[in-house]
N, C-alpha and C positions, 0 to 999 in steps of 0.2 A: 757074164764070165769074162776075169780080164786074158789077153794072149800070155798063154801059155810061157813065150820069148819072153814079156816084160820081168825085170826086179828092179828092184832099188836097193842103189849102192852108196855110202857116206866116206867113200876114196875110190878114187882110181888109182891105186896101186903108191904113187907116188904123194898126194894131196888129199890130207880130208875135206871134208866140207860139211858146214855147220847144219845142213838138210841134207835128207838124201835126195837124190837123183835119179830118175827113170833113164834104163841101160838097157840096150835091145841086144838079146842075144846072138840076134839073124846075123843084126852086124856089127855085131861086137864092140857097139860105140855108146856112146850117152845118146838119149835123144830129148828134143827138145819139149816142154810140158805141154803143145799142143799136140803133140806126135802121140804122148802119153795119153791123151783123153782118146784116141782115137784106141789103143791099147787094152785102155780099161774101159771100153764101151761108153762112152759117157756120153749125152743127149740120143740125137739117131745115129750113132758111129758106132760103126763095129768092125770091128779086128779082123775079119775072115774076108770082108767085105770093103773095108776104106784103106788097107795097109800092103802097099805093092810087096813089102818083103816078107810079111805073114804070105803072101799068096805064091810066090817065087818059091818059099821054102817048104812051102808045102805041094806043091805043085799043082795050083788052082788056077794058075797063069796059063 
């Protein structure tokens, strides 16, 4: 199950972009496509577990 926080966005308000982009809602930024795997679970990574700001925000910190 990917974190609830991730979408992907094909502008930041001002700039489209030809792909979209993985955008964290925690902090309100892009982040970068290894940040994203961590996100969307992917190999042994997991969102609840490898993401300081999934845990902050939820408060698992």
């Amino acid at each position: 199950m990917a974190c609830p926080y991730l979408s992907y966005r094909d502008s930041d308000g001002e700039t489209s972009f030809e792909v979209e982009r993985a955008y964290c809602e925690v902090i309100e930024g892009f982040v970068s496509p290894m940040r994203a795997d961590v996100c969307n679970d992917r190999g042994a990574l997991s969102h609840e577990a490898d993401c300081e700001f999934y845990r902050e925000e939820t408060g698992r910190d």
